[in-house]
C-alpha angles and dihedrals in degrees: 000000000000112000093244090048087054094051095051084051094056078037107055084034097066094034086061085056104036136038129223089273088059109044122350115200148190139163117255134180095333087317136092114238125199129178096206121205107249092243089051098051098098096044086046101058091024078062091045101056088037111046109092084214090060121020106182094186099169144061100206098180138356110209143164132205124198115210100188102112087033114153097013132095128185093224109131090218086157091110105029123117131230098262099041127089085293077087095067088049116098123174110230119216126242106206102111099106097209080067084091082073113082108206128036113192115206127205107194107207131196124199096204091187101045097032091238128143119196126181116208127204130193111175122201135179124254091254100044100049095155121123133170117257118248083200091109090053105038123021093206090067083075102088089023094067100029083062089049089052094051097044098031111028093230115151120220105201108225103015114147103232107010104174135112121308107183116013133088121269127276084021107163095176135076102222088196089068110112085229103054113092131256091231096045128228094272148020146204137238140169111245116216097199098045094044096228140067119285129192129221150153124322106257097178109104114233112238132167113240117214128200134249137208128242100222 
């Protein structure tokens, strides 16, 4: 069965179980893609692993996007000539209306049996990051959302053990986020005199680098 023939069937499939309000889909570069309504999320995966039409048996990736700084850039393109860099710039349109929402988090599916992907998006606001866990559905989702939670500071309701993955102890910041700096807000040094490692304010200046062009 030819790739495209197998994604109308998923479609058409889930479409027969949820309205508009629940999932919306569409079919994008060889993947379904559905932007699921938060209160949905867990009958609509629940649908997708159990259905025997569908079976979708694995998480493959948790992820999650911040749009906050979508669109801009920080490039100081003014001066530059036609055949400089300013070739390699390209404004990006901002008419997708689900842009007013800041974060999108994706969940990348894989039917093993039926040779189907399919990319989920559940987009939420900067003040209401709360999102109910998959970890009852799919065990992978643990370190994937525990990740999302540390870098993003998105919290997944009812997951086992939600606290910070990767970064340092006693870490109050999400360094994902488009508005943390790349520098950080503090950094870290050995003293001498005190015999242990000390923190303190960032001293690097931020600065935008801009590329350049290899002629």
């Amino acid at each position: 069965m030819a790739l495209l023939e197998k994604l109308n069937n998923f479609l058409g499939v889930i479409r027969s179980r949820f309205d508009e309000k629940d999932i919306s889909l569409s079919i994008e570069h060889g993947e379904l893609v559905g932007i699921v309504n938060r209160d949905s999320l867990l009958l609509v995966c629940n649908f997708l692993k159990k259905n025997e039409k569908t079976s979708v048996e694995q998480l493959i990736d948790l992820c999650v996007v911040d749009y906050l700084t979508y669109g801009m850039d920080s490039w100081t393109t003014g001066s530059a000539t036609s055949s400089g860099f300013n070739r390699a710039r390209r404004t990006v349109g901002l008419e997708d209306k689900k842009l007013s929402l800041r974060y999108a988090v994706c969940y990348n599916l894989l039917s093993v049996s039926k040779g189907v992907r399919l990319r989920l998006k559940l987009y939420l606001d900067d003040v209401d990051l709360l999102v109910t866990t998959v970890t009852t559905i799919w065990k992978s989702a643990d370190w994937f959302e525990r990740e999302a939670f540390d870098l993003f500071g998105v919290n997944f309701i009812g997951h086992p053990d939600l606290r910070r993955l990767l970064t340092d102890y006693g870490f109050k910041h999400y360094p994902l986020r488009k508005n943390f700096p790349l520098s950080g807000f503090v950094e870290m040094r050995y003293d001498k005199n005190r015999g242990h490692v000390v923190y303190q304010p960032v001293t690097i200046k931020d600065r935008v680098t801009v590329p350049r062009v290899i002629r």
